[in-house]
Residue frames as qw, qx, qy, qz and C-alpha x, y, z in Angstrom:
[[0.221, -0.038, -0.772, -0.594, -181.00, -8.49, -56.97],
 [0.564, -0.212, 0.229, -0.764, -184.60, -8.67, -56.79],
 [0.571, 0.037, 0.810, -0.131, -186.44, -12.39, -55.88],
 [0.683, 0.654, 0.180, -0.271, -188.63, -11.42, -59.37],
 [0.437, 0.786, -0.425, -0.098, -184.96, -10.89, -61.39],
 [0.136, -0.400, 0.899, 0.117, -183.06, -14.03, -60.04],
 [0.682, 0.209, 0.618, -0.330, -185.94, -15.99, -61.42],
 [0.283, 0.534, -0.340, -0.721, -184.91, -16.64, -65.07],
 [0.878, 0.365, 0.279, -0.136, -186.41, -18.50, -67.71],
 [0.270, -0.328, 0.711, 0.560, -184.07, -20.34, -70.08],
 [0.663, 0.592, 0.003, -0.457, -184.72, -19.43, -73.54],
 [0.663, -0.137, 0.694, 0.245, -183.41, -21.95, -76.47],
 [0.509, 0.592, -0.197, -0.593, -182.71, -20.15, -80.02],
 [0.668, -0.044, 0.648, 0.363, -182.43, -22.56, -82.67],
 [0.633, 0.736, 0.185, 0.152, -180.85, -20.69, -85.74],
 [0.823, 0.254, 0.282, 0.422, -178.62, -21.03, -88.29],
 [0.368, 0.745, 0.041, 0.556, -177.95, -17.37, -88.73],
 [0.624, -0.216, -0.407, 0.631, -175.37, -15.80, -86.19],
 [0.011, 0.198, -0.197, 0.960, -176.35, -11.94, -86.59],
 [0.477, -0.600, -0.224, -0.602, -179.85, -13.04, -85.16],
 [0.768, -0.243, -0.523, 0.278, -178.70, -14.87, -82.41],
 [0.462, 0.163, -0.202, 0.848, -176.69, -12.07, -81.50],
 [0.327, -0.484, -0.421, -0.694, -180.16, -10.15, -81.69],
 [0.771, -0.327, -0.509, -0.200, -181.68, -12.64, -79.96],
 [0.634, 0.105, -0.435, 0.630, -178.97, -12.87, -77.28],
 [0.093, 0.117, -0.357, 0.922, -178.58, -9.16, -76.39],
 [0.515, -0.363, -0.071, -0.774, -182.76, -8.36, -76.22],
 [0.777, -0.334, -0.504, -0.177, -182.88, -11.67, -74.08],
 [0.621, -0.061, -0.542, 0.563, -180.47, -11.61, -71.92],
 [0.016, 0.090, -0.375, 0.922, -181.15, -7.56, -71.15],
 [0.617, -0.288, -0.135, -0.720, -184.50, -8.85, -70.06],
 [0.440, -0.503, 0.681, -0.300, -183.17, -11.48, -67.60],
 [0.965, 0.230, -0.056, -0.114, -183.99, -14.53, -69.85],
 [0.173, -0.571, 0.739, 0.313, -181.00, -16.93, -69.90],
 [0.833, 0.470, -0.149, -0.250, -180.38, -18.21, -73.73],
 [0.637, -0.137, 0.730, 0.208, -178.98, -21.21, -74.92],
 [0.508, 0.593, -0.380, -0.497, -178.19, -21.36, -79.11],
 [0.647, 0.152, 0.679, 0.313, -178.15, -24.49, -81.65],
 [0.213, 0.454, -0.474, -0.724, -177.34, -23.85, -85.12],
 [0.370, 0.056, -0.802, -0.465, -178.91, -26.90, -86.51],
 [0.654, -0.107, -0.530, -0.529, -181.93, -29.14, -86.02],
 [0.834, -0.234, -0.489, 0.101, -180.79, -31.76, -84.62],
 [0.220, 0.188, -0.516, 0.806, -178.26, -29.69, -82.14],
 [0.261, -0.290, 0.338, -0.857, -181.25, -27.63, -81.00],
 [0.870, -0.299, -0.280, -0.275, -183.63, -31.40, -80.02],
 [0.664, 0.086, -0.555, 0.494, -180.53, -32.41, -78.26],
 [0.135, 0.188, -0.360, 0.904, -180.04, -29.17, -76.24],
 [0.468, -0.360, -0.097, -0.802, -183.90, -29.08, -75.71],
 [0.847, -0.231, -0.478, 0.022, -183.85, -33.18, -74.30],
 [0.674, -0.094, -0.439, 0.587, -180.60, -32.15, -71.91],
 [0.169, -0.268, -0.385, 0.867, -181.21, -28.87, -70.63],
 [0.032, 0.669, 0.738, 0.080, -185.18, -28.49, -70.90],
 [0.199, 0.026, -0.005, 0.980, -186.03, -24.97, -71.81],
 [0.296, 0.486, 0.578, -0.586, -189.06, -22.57, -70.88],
 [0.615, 0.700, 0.204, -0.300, -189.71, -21.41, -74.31],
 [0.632, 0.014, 0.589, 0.504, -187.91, -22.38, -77.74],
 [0.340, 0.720, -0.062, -0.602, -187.45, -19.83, -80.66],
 [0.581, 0.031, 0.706, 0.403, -187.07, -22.06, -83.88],
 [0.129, 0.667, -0.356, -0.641, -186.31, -21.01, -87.26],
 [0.926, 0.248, 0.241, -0.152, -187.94, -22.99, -89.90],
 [0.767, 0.588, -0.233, 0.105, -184.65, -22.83, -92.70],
 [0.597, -0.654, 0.463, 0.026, -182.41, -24.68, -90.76],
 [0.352, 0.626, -0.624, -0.309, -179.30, -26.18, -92.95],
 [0.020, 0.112, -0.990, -0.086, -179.71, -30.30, -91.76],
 [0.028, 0.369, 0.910, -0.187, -183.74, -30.07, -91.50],
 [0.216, -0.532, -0.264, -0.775, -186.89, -28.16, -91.75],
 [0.096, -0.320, 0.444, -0.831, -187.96, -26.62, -88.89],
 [0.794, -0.138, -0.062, -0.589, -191.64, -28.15, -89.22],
 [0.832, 0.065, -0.521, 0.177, -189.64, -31.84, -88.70],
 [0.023, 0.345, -0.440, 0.829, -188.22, -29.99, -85.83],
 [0.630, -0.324, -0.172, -0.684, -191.80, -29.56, -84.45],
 [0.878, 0.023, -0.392, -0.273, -192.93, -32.64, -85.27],
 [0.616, 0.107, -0.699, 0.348, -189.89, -34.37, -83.24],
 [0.043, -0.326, 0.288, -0.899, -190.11, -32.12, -80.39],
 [0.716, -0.059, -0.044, -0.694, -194.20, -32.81, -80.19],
 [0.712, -0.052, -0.700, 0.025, -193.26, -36.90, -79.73],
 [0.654, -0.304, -0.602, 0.344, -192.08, -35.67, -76.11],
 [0.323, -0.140, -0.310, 0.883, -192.18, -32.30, -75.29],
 [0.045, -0.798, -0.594, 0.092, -194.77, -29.39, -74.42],
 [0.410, -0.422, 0.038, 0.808, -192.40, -26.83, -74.30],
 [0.291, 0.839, -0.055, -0.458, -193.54, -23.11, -75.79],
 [0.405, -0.248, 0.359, 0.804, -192.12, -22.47, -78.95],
 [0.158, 0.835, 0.063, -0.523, -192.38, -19.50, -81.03],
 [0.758, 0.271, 0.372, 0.462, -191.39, -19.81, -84.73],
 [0.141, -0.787, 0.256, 0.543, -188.84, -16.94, -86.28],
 [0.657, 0.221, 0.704, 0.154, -189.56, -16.81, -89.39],
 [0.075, 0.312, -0.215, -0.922, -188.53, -15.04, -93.10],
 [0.055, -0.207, -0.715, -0.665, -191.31, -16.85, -94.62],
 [0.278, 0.206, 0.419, -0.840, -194.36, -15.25, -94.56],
 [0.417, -0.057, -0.600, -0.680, -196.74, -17.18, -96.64],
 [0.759, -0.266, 0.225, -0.550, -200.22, -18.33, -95.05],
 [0.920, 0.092, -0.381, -0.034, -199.61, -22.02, -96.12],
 [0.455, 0.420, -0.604, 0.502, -196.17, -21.70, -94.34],
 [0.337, -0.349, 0.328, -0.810, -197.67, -19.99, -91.06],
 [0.883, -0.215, 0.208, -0.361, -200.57, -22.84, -90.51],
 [0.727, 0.139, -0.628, 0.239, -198.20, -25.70, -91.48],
 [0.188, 0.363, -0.526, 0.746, -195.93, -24.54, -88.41],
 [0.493, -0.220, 0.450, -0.712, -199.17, -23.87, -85.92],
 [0.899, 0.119, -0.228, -0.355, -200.80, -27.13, -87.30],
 [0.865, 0.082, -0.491, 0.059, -197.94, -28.90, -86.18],
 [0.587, -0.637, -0.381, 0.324, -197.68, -27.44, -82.41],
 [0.400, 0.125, -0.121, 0.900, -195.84, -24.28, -82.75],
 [0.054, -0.673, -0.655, 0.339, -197.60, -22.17, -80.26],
 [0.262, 0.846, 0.085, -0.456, -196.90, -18.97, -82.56],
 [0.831, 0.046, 0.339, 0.438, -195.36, -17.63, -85.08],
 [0.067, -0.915, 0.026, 0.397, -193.49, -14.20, -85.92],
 [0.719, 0.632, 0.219, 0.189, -192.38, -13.17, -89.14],
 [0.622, -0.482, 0.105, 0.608, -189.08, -11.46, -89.87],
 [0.212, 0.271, -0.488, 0.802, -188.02, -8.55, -89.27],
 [0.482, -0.639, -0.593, -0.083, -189.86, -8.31, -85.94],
 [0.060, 0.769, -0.174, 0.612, -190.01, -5.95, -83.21],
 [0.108, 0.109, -0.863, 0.481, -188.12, -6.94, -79.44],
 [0.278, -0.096, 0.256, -0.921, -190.95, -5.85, -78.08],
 [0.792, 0.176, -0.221, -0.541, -193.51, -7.68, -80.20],
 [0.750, 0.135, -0.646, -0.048, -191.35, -10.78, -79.52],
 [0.196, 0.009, -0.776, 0.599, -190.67, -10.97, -75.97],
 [0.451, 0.009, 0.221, -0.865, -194.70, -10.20, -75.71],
 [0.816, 0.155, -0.454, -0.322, -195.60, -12.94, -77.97],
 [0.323, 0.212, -0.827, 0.410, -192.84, -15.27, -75.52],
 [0.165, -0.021, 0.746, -0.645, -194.66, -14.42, -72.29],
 [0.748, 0.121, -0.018, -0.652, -198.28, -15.70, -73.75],
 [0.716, 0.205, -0.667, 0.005, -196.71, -18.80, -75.22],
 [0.223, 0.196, -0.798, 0.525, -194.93, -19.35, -71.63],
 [0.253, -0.125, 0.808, -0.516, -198.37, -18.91, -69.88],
 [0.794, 0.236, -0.281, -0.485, -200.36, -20.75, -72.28],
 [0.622, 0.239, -0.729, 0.161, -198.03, -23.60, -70.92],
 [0.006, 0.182, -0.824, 0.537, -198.14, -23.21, -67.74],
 [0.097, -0.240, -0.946, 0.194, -200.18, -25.55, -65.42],
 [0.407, -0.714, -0.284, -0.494, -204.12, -24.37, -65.21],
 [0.291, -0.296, 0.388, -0.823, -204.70, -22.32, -61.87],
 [0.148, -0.153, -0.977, 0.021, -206.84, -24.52, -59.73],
 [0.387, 0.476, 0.404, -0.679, -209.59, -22.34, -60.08],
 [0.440, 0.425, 0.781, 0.129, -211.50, -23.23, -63.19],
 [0.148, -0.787, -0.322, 0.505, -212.27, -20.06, -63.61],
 [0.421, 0.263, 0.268, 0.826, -210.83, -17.44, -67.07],
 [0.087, -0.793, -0.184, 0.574, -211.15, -13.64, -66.02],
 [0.479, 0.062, 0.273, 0.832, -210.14, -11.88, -69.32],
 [0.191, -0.100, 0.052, -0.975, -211.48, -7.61, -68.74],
 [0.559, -0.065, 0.259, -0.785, -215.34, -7.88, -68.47],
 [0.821, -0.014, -0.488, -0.295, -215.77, -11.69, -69.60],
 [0.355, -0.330, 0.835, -0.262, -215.41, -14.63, -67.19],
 [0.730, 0.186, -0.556, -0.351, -215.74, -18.14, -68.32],
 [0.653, -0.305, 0.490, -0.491, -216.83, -20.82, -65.76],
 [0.237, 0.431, -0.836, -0.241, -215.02, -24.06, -67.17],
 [0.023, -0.076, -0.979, 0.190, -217.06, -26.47, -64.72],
 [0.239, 0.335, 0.820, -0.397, -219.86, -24.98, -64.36],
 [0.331, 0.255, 0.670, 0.614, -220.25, -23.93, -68.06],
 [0.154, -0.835, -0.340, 0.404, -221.19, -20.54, -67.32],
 [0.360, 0.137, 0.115, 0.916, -220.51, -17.25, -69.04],
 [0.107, -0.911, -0.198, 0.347, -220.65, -13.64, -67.73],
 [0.505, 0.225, -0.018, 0.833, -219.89, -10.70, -69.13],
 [0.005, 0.404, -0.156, 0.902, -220.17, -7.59, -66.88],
 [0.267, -0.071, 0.685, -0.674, -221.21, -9.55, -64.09],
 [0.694, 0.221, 0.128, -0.673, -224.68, -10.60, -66.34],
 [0.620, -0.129, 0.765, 0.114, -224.73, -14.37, -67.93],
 [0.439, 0.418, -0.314, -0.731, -224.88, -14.82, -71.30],
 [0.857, 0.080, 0.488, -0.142, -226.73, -17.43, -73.23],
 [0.153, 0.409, -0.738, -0.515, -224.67, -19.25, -75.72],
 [0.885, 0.293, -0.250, -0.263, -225.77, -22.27, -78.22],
 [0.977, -0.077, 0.158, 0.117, -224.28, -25.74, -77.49],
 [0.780, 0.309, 0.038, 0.542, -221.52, -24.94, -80.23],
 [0.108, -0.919, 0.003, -0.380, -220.74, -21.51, -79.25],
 [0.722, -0.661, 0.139, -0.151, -220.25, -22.37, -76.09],
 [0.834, -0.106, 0.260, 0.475, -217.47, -25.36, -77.50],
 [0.540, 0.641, -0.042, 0.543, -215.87, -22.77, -79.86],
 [0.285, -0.877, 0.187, -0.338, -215.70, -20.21, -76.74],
 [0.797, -0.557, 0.204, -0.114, -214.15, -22.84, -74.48],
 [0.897, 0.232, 0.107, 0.360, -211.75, -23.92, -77.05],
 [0.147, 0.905, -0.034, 0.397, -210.58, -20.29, -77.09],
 [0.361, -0.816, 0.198, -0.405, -209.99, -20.43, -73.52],
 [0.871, -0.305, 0.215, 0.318, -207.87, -23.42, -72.90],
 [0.781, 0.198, 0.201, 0.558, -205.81, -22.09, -75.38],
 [0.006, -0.965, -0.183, 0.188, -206.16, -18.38, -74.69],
 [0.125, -0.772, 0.463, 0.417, -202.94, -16.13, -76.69],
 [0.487, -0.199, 0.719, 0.454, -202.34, -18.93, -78.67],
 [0.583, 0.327, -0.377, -0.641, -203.30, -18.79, -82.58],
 [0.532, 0.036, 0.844, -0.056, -205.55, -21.59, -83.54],
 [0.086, -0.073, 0.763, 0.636, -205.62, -22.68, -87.12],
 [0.841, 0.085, -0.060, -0.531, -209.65, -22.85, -89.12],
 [0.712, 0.080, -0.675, -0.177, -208.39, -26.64, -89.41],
 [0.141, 0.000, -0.778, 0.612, -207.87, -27.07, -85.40],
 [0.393, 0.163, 0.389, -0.817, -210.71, -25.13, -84.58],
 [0.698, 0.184, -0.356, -0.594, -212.90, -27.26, -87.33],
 [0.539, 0.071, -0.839, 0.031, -211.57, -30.63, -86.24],
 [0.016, -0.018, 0.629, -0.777, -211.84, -29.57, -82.25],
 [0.300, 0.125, 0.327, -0.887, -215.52, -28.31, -82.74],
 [0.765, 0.295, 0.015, -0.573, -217.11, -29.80, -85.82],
 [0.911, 0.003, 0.409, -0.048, -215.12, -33.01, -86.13],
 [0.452, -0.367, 0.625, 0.521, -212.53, -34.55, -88.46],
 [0.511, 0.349, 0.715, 0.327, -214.73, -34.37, -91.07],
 [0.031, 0.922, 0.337, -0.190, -215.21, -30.73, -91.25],
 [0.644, -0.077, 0.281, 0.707, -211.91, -29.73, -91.97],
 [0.308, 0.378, 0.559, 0.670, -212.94, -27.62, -95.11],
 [0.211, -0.873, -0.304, -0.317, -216.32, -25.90, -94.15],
 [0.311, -0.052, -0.204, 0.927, -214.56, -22.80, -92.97],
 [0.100, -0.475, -0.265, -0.833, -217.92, -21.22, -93.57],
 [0.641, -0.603, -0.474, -0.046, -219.19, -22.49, -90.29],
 [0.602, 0.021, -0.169, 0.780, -216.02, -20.72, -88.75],
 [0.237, 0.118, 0.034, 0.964, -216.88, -17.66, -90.01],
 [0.458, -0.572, -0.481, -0.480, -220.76, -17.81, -89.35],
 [0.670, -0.682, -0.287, 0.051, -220.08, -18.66, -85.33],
 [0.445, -0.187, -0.126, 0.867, -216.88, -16.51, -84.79],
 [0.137, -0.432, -0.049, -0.890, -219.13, -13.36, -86.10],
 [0.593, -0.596, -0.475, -0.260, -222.40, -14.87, -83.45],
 [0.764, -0.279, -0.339, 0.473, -219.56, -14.55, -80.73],
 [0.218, 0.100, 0.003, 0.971, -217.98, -11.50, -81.62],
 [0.236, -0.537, -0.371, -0.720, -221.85, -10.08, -81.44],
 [0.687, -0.628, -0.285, -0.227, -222.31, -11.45, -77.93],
 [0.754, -0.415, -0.163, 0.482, -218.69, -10.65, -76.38],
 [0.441, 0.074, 0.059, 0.892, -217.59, -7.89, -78.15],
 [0.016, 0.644, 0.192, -0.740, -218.17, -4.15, -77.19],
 [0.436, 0.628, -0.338, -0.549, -217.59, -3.51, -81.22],
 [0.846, 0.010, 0.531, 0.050, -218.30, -6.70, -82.71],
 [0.816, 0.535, 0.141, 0.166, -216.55, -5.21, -86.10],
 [0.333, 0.727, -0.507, 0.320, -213.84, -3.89, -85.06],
 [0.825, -0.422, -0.292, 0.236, -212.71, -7.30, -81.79],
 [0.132, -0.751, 0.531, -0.369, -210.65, -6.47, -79.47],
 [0.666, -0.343, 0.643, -0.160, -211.03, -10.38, -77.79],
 [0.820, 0.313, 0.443, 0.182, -211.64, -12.75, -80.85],
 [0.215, 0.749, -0.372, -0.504, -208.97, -11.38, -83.40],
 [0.807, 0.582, 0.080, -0.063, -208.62, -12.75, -86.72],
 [0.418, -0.483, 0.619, 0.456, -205.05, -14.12, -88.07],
 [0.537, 0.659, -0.092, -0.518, -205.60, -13.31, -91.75],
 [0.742, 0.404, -0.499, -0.193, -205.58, -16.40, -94.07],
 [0.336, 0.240, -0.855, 0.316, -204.55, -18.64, -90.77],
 [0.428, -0.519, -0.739, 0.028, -207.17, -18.81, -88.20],
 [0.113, -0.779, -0.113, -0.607, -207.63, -16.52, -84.52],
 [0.411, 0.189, -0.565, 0.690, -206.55, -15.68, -81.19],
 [0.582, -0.711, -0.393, -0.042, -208.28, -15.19, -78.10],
 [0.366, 0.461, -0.258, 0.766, -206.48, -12.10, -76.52],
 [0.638, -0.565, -0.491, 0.179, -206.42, -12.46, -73.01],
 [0.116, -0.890, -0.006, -0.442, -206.51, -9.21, -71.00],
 [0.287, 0.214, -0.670, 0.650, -203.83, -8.57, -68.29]]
């Protein structure tokens, strides 16, 4: 065995339905993840307090709770990834879920692929910052201390707010951040609402980071939920 394949991450499904698990099970396991399963709510906060998993897959229609109460409990003491597996697919449903720490969220039916891609972002979005300051993501670099940005080696000037929207990106890089995070984070608790400021400095950005500022490739756009900062291997 290699040193890279005895290293596994323990994954923690929590749902109620036994042919995903099974799913869930066979595409995890034949990718060296080792899974743990709760059927209910409260099973899968137990199992998550006693044997501390790297990334949590939670299902919101769970039969003693909603999943978002899940969250919510979870978020009193834990950081742990989780990914929500979800048939509902309304927008209201989608930011609830990220609004209350779920670091994604993936709609059912889903592809392995698409979900064990979405996993490893969540997992290093958790892990500890690198103790270089420092975000590399293809021709940008972001300079955390010394509040710098380059992109192809050449600095760019941002605006004050820019700058905080950009930076907000990058602590959270892969993850999807809601217009109400990204409004509270940047323009305060009172902003909430004015989504038009959102959409005014996410296009100024896209003009100064993106190669095709109308079709992103870094700042993408989570229709009717907020956007994602898509960090480049």
């Amino acid at each position: 065995m290699s040193e890279t394949s005895a290293i596994k991450s323990n994954v923690l499904i929590i749902d109620d339905e036994v042919q995903i698990r099974r799913l869930l099970r066979a595409c995890l396991e034949g990718n060296d993840y080792r899974v743990l399963e709760a059927t209910t709510g409260q099973e899968g906060i137990t199992q998550a307090a006693q044997h501390p998993p790297d990334v949590i897959l939670l299902d919101l229609g769970l039969p003693d709770m909603d999943g978002v109460t899940v969250l919510k409990r979870l978020r009193e003491w834990s950081h742990v990834p989780v990914v929500v597996l979800s048939v509902r697919d309304r927008e209201e449903d989608k930011v609830t879920a990220l609004d209350h720490g779920a670091d994604d969220y993936i709609t059912k039916p889903f592809s392995t692929a698409e979900l064990l891609a979405r996993m490893r972002v969540a997992q290093r979005h958790r892990m500890p910052a690198a103790e270089s300051p420092v975000f590399r993501s293809g021709d940008l670099e972001v300079d955390l201390t010394a509040r710098v940005v380059k992109l192809k080696g050449r600095e760019l000037k941002l605006t004050a707010t820019e700058y905080s929207l950009l930076r907000l990106f990058v602590q959270h890089a892969g993850k999807v951040l809601t217009h109400r995070q990204i409004l509270k984070e940047v323009w305060g608790p009172g902003s909430v609402d004015q989504t038009h400021y959102l959409r005014v400095y996410i296009a100024h950005l896209r003009e100064k980071l993106e190669s095709d500022p109308a079709h992103p490739r870094l700042i993408t756009t989570e229709p009717g939920v907020g956007y994602r900062l898509i960090p480049e291997a």
